[in-house]
N, CA, C and O atoms as CSV, one atom per row, in Angstrom:
chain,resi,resn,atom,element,x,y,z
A,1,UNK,N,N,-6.982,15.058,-0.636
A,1,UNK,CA,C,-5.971,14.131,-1.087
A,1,UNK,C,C,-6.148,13.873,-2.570
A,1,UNK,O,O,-7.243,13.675,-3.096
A,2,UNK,N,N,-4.982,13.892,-3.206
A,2,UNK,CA,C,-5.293,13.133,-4.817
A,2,UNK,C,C,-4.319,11.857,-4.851
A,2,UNK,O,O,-3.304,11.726,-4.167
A,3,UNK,N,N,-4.857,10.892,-5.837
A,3,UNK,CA,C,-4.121,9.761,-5.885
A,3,UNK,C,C,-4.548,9.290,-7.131
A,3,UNK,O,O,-5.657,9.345,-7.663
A,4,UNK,N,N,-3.328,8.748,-7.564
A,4,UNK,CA,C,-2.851,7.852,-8.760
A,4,UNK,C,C,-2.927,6.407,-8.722
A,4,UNK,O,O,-2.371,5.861,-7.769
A,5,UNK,N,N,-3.528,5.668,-9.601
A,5,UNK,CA,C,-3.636,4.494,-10.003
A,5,UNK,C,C,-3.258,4.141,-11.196
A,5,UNK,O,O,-3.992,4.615,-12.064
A,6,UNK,N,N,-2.193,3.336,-11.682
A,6,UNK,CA,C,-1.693,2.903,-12.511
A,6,UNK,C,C,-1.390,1.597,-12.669
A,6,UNK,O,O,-0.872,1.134,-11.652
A,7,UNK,N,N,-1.541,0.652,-13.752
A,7,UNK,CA,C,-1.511,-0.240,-13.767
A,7,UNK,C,C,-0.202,-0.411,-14.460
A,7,UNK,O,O,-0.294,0.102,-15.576
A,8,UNK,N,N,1.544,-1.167,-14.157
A,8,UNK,CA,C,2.298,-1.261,-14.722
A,8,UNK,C,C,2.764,-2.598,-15.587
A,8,UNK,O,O,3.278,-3.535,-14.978
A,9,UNK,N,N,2.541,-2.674,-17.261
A,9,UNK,CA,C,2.440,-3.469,-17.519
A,9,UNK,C,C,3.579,-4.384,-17.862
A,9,UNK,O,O,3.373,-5.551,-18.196
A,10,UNK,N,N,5.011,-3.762,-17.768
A,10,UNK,CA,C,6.357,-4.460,-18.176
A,10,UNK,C,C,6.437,-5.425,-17.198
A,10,UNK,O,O,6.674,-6.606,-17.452
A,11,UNK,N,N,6.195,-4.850,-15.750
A,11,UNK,CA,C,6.516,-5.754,-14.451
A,11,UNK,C,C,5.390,-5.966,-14.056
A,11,UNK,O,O,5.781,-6.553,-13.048
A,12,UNK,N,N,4.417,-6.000,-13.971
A,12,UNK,CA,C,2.998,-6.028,-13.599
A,12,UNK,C,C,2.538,-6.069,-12.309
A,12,UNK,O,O,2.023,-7.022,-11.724
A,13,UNK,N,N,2.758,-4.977,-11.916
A,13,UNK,CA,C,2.159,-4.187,-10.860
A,13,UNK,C,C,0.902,-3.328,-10.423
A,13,UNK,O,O,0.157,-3.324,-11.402
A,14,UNK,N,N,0.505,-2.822,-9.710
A,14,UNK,CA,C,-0.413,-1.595,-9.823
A,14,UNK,C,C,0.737,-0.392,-8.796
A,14,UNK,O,O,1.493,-0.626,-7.853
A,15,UNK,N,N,0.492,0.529,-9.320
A,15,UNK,CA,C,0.901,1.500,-8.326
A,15,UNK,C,C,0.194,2.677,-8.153
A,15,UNK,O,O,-0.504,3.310,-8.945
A,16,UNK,N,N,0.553,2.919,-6.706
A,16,UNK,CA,C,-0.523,4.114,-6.060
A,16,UNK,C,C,0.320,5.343,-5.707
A,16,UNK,O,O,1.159,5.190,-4.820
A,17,UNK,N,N,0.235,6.211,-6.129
A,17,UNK,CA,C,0.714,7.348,-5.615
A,17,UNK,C,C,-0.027,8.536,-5.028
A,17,UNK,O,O,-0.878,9.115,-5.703
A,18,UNK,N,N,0.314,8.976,-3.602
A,18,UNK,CA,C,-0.741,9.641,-2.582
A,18,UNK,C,C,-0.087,10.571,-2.140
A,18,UNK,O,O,0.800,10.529,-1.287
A,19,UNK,N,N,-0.639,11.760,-2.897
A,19,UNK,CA,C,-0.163,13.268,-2.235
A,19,UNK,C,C,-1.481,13.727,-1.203
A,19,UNK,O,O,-2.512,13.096,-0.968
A,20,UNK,N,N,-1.042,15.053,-0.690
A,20,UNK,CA,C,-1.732,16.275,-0.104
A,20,UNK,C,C,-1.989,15.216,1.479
A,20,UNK,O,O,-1.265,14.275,1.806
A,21,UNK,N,N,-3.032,15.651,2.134
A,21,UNK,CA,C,-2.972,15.313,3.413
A,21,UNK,C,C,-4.377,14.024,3.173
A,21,UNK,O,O,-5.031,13.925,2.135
A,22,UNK,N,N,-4.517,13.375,4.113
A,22,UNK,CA,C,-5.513,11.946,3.534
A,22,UNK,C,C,-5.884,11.133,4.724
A,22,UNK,O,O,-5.304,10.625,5.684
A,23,UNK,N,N,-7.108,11.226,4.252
A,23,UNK,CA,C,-8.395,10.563,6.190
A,23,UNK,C,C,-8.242,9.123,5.502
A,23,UNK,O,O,-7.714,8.590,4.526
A,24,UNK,N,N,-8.832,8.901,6.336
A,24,UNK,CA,C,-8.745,7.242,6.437
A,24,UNK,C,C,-10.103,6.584,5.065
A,24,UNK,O,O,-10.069,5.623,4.296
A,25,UNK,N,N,-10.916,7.424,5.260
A,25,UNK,CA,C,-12.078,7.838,3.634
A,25,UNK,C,C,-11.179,7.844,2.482
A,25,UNK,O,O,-11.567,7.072,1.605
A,26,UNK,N,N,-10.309,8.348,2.257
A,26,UNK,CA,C,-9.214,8.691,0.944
A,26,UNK,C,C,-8.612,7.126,0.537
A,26,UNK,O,O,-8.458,6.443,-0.475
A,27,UNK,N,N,-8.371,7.029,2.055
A,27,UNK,CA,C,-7.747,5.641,1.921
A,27,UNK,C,C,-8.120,4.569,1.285
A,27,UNK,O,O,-7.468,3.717,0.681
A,28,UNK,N,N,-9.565,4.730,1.538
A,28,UNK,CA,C,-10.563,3.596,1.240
A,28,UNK,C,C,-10.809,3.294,0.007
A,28,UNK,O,O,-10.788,2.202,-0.562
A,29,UNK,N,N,-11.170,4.890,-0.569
A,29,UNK,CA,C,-10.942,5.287,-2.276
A,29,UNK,C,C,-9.861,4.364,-2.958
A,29,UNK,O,O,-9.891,3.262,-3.505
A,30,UNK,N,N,-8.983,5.215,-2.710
A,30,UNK,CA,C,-8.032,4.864,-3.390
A,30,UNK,C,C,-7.282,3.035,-3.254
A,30,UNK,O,O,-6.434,2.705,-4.083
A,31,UNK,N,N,-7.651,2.211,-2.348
A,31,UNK,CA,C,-7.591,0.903,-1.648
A,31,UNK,C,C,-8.676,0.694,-2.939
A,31,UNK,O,O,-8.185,0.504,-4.051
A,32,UNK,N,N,-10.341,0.734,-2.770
A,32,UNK,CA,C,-10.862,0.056,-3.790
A,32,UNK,C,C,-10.418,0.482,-5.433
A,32,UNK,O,O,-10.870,-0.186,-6.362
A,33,UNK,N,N,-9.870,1.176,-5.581
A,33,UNK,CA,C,-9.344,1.650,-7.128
A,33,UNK,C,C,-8.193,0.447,-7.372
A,33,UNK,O,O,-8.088,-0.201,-8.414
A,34,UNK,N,N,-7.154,0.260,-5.891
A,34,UNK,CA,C,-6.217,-0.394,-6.254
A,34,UNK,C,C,-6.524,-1.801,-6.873
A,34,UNK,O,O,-6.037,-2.354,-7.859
A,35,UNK,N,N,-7.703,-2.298,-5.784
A,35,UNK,CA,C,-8.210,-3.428,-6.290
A,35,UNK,C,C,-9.188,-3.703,-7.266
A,35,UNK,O,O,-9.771,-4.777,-7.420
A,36,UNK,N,N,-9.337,-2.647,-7.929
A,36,UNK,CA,C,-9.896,-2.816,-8.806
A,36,UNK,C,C,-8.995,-3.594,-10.364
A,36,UNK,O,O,-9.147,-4.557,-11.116
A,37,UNK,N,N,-8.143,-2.558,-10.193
A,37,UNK,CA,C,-6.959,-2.502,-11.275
A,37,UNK,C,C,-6.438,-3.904,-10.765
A,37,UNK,O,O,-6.398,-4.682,-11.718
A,38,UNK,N,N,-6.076,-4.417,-9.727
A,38,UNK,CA,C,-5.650,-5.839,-9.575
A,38,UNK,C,C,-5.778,-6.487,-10.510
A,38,UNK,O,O,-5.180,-6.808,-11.537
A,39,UNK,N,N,-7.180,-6.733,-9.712
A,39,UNK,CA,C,-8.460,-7.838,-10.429
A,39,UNK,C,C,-8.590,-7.384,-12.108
A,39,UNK,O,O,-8.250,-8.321,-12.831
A,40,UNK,N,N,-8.812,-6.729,-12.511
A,40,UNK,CA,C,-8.482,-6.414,-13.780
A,40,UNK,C,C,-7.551,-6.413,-14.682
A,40,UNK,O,O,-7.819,-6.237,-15.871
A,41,UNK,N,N,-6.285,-6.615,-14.223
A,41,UNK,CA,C,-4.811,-6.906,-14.248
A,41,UNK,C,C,-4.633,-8.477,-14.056
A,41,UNK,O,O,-3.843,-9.050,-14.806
A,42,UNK,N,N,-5.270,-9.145,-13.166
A,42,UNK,CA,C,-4.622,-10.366,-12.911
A,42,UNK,C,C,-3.771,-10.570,-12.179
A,42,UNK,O,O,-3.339,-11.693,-11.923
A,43,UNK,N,N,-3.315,-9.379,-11.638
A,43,UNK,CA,C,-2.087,-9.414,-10.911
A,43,UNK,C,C,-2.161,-9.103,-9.052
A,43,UNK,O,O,-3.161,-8.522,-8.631
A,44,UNK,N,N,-1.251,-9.455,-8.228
A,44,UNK,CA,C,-0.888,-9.252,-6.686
A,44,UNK,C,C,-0.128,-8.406,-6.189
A,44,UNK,O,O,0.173,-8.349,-4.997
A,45,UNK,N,N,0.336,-7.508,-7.259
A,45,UNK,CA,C,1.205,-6.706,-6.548
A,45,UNK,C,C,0.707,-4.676,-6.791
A,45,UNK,O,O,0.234,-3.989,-7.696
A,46,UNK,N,N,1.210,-4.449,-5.302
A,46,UNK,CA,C,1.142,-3.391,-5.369
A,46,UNK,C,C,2.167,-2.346,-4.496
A,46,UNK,O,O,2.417,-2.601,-3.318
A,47,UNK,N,N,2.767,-1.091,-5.205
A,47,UNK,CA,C,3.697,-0.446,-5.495
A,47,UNK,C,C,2.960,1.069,-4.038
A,47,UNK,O,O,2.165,1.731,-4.705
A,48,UNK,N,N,2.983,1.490,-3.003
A,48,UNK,CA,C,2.364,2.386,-2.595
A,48,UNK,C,C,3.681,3.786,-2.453
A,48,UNK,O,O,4.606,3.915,-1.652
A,49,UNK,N,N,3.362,4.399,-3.269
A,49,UNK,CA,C,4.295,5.593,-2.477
A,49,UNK,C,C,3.090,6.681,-1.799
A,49,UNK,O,O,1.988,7.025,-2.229
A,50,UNK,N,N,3.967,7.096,-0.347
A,50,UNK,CA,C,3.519,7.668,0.173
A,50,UNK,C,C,4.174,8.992,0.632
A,50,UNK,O,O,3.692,9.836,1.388
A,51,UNK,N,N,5.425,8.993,-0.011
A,51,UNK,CA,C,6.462,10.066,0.160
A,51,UNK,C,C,5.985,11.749,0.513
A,51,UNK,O,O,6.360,12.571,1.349
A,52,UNK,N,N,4.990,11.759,-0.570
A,52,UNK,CA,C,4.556,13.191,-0.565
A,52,UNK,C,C,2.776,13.125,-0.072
A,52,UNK,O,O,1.826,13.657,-0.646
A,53,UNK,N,N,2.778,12.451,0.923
A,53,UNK,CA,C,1.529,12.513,1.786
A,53,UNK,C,C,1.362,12.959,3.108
A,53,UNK,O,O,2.194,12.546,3.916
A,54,UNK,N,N,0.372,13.796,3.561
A,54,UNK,CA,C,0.455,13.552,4.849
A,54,UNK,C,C,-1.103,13.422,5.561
A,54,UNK,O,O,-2.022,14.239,5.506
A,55,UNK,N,N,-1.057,12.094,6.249
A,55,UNK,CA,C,-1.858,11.105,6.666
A,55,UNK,C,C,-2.384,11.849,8.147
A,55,UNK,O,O,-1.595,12.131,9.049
A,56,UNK,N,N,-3.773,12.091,8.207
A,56,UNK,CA,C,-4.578,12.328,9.428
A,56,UNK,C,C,-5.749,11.297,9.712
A,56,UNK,O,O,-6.941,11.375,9.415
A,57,UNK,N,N,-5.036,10.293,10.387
A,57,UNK,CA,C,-5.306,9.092,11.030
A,57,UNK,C,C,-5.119,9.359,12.182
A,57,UNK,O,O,-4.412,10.202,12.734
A,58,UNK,N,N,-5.817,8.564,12.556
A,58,UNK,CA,C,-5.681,8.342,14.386
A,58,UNK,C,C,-5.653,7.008,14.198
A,58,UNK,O,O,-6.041,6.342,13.238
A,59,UNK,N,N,-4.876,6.510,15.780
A,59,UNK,CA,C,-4.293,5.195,15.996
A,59,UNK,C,C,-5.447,4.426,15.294
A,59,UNK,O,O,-5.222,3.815,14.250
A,60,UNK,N,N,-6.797,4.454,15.915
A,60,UNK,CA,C,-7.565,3.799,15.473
A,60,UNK,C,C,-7.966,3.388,13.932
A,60,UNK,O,O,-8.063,2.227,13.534
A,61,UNK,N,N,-8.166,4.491,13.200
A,61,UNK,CA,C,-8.496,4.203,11.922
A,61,UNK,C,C,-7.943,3.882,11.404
A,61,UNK,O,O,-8.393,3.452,10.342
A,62,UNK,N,N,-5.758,3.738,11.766
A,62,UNK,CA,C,-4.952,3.398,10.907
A,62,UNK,C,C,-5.283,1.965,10.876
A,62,UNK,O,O,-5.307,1.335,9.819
A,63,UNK,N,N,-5.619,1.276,12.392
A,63,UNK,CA,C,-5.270,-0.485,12.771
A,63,UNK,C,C,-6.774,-0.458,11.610
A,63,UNK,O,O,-6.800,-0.765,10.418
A,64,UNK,N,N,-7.643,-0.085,12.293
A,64,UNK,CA,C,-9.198,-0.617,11.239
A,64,UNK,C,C,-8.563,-0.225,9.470
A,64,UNK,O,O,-8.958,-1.076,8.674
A,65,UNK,N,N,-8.038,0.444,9.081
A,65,UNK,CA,C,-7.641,0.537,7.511
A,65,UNK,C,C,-6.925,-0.632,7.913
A,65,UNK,O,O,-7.791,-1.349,8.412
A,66,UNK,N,N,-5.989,-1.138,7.965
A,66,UNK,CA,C,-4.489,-2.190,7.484
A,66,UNK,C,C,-5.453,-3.663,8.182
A,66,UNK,O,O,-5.271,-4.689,7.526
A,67,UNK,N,N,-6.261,-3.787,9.215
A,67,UNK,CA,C,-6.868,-4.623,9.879
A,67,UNK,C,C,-8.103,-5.331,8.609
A,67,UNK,O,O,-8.432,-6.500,8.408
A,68,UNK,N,N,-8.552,-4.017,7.927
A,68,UNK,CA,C,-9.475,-4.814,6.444
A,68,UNK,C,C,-8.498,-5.420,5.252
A,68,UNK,O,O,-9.079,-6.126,4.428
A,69,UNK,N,N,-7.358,-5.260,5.109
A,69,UNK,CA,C,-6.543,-5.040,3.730
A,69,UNK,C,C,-6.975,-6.787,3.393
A,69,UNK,O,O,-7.466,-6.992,2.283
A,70,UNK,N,N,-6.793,-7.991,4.326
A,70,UNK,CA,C,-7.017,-9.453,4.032
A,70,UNK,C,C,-8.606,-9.323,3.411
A,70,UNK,O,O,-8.789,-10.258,2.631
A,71,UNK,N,N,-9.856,-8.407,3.529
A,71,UNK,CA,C,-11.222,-8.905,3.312
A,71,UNK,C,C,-10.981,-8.187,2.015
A,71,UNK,O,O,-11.409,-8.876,1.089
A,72,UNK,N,N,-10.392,-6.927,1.560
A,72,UNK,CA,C,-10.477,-5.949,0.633
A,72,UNK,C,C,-9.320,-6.639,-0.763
A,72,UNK,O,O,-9.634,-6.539,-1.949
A,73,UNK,N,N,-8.330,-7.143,-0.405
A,73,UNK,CA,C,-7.178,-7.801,-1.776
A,73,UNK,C,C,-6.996,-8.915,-2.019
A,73,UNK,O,O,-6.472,-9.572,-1.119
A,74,UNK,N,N,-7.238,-9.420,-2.944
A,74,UNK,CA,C,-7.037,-11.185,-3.018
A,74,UNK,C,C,-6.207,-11.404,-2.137
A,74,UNK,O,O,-5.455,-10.644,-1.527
A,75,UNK,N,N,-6.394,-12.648,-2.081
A,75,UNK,CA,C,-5.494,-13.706,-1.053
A,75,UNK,C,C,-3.879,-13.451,-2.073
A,75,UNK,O,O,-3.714,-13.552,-3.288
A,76,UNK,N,N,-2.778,-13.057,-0.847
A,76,UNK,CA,C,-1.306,-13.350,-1.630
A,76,UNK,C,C,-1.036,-11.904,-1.901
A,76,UNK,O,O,0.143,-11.606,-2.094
A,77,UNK,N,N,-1.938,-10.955,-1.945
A,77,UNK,CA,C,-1.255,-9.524,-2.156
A,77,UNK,C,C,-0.017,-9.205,-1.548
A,77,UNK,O,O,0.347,-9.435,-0.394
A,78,UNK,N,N,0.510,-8.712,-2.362
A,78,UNK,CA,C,2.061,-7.958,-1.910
A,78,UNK,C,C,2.206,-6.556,-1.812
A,78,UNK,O,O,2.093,-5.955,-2.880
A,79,UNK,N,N,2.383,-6.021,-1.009
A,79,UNK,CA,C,2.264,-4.622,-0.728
A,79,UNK,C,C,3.415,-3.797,-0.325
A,79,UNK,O,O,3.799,-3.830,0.844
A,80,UNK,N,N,4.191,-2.807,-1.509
A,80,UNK,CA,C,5.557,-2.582,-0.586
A,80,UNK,C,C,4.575,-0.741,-0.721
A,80,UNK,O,O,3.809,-0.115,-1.454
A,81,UNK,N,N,5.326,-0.637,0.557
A,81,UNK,CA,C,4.890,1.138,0.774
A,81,UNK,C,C,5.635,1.818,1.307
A,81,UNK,O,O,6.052,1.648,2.453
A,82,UNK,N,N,5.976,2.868,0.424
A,82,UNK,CA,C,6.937,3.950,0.584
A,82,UNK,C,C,7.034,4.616,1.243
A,82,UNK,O,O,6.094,5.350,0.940
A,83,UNK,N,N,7.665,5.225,2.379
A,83,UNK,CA,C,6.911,6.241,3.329
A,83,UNK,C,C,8.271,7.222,3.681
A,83,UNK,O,O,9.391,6.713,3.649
A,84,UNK,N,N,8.164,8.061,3.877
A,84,UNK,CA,C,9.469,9.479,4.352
A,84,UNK,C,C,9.972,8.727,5.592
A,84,UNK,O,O,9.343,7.715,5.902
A,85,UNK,N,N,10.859,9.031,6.224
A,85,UNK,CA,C,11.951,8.857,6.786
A,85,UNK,C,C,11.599,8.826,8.353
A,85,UNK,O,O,11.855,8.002,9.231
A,86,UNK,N,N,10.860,10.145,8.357
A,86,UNK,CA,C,10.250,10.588,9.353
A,86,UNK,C,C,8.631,10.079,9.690
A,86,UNK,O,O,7.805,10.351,10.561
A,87,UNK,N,N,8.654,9.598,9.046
A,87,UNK,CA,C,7.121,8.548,9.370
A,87,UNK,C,C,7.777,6.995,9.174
A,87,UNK,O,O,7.315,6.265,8.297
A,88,UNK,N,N,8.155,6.840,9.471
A,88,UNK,CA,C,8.591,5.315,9.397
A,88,UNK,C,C,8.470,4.726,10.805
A,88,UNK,O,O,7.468,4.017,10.900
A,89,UNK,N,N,9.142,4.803,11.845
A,89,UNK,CA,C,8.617,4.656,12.974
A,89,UNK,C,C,7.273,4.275,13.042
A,89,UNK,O,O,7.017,3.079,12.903
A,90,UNK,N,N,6.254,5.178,13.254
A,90,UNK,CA,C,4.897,5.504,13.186
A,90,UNK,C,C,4.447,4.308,12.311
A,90,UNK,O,O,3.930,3.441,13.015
A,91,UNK,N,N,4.484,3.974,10.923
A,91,UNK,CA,C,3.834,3.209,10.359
A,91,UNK,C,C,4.562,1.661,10.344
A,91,UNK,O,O,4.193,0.900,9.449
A,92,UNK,N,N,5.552,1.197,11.282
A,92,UNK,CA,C,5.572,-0.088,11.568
A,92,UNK,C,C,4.656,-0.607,11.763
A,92,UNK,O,O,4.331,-1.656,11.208
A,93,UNK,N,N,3.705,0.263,12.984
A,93,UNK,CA,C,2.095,0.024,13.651
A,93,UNK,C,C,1.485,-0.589,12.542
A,93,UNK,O,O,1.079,-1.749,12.616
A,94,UNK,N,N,1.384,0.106,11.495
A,94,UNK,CA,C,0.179,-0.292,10.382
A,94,UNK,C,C,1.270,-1.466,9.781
A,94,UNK,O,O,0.384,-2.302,9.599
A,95,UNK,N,N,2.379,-2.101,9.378
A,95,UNK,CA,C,2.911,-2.755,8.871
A,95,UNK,C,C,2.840,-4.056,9.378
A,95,UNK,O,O,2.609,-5.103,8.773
A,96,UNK,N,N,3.120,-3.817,10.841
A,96,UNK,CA,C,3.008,-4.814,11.901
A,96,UNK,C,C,0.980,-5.720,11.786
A,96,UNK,O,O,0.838,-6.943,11.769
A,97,UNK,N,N,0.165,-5.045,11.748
A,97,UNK,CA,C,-1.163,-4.763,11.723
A,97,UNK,C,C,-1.422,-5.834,10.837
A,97,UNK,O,O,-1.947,-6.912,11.116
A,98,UNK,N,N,-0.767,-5.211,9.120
A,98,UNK,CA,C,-1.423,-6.390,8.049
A,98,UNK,C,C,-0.507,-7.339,7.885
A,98,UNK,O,O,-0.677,-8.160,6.984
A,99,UNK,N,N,0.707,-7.412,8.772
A,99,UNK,CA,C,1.619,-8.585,8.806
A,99,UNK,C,C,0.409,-9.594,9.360
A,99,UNK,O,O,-0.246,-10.368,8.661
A,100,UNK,N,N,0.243,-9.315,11.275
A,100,UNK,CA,C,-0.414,-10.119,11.572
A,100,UNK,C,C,-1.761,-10.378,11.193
A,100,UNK,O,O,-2.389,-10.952,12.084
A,101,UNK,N,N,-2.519,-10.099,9.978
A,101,UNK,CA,C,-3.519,-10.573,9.198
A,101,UNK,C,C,-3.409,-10.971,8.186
A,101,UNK,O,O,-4.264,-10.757,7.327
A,102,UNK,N,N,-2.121,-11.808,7.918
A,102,UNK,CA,C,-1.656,-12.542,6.805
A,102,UNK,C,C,-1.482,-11.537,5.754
A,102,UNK,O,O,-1.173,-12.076,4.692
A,103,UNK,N,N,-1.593,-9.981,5.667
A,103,UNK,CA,C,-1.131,-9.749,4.611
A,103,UNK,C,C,0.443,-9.434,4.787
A,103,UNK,O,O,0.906,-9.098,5.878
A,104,UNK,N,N,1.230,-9.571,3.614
A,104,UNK,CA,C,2.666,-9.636,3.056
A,104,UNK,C,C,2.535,-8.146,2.268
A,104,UNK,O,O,2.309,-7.861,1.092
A,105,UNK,N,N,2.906,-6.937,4.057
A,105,UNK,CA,C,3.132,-6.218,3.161
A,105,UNK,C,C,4.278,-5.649,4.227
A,105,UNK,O,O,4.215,-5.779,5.449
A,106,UNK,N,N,5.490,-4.895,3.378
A,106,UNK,CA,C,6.687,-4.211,4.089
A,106,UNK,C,C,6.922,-2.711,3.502
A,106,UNK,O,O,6.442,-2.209,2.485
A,107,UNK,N,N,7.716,-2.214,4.360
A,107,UNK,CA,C,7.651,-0.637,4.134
A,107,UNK,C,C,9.135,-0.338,3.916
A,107,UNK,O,O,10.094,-0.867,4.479
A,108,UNK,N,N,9.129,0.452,3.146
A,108,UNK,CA,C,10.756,0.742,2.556
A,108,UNK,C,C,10.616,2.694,2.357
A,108,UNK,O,O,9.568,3.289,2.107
A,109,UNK,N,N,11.968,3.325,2.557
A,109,UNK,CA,C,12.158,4.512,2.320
A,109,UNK,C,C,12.812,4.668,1.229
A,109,UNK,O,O,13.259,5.797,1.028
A,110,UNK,N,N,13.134,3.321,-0.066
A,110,UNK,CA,C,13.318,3.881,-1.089
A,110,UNK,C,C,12.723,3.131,-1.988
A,110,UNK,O,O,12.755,1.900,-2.024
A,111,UNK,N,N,12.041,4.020,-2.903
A,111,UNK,CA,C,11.386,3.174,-3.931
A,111,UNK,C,C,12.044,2.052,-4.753
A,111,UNK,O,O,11.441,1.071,-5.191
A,112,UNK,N,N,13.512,2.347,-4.928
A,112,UNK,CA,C,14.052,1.155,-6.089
A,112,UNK,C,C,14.117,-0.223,-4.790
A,112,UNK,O,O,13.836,-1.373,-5.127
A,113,UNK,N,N,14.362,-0.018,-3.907
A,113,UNK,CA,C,14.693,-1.192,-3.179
A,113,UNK,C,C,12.650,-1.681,-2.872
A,113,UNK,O,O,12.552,-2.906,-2.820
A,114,UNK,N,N,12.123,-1.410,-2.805
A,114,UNK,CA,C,10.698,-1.522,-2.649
A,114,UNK,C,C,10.133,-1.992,-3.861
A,114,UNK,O,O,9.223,-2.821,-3.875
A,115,UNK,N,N,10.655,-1.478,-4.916
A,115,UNK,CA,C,10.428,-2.540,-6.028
A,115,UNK,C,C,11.204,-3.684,-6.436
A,115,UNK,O,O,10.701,-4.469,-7.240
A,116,UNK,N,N,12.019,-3.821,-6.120
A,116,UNK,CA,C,13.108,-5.007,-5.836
A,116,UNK,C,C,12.259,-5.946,-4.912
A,116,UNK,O,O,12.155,-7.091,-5.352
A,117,UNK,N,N,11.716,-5.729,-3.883
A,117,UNK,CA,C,11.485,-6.574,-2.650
A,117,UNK,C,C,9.714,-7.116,-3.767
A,117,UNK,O,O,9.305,-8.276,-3.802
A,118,UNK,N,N,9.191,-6.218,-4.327
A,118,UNK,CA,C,8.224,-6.378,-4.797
A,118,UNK,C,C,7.963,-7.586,-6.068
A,118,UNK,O,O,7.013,-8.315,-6.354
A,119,UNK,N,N,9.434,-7.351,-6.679
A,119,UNK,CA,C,9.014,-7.966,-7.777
A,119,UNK,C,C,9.891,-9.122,-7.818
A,119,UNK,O,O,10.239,-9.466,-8.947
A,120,UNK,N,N,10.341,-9.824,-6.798
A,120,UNK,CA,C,11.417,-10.822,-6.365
A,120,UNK,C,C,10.848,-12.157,-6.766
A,120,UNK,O,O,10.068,-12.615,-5.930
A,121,UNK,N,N,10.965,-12.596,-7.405
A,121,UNK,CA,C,10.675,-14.085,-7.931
A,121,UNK,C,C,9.666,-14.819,-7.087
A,121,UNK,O,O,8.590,-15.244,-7.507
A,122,UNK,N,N,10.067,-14.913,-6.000
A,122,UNK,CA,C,9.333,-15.587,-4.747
A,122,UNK,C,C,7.987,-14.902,-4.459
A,122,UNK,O,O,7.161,-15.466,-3.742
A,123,UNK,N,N,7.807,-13.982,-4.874
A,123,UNK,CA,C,6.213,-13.393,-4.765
A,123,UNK,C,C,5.170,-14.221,-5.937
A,123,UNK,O,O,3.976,-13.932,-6.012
């Protein structure tokens, strides 16, 4: 897997971008990079595209990844994540997951509306 971390400073975001295929290890990587750049940023929000990924998770490791996201991102993180069309279904599971662990995060199939939801006043 390779992945991008960027810190965006007009709207102040971080964003992650995650190609090639990616274990639940990749995940982790790239999760502490995000929060790194947070915390270094000052900022709660984060931008995930996942468009051009493909994820070899099992049920399990997906709930244990999205089940840590409350111990791993400040309190209040916002998380919109991008995902193909055809995985959307599938990753309600994980959406549903860090809903019910207080994290505020939703999944969108297009990036402009995912940054819209992201950068909405109310966050």
């Amino acid at each position: 897997m390779a992945h991008a971390i960027e810190f965006v400073k007009d709207t102040k975001y971080v964003g992650v971008a995650l190609t090639g295929e990616i274990t639940k290890n990749d995940l982790e990587i790239a999760r502490n990079e995000a929060n790194l750049a947070l915390t270094a940023n000052n900022c709660n929000r984060i931008l995930v595209d996942a468009t051009r990924s493909n994820p070899r998770l099992s049920v399990l490791e997906l709930f244990e990844f999205e089940n840590e996201h409350r111990l791993r991102f400040p309190l209040g993180v916002r998380i919109a994540l991008v995902v193909p069309p055809d995985r959307l279904e599938n990753l309600r599971f994980a959406e549903n997951v860090a809903q019910n662990r207080g994290v505020n995060m939703n999944l969108f199939l297009d990036r402009a509306q995912a940054l819209n939801w992201l950068l909405e006043r109310s966050s």
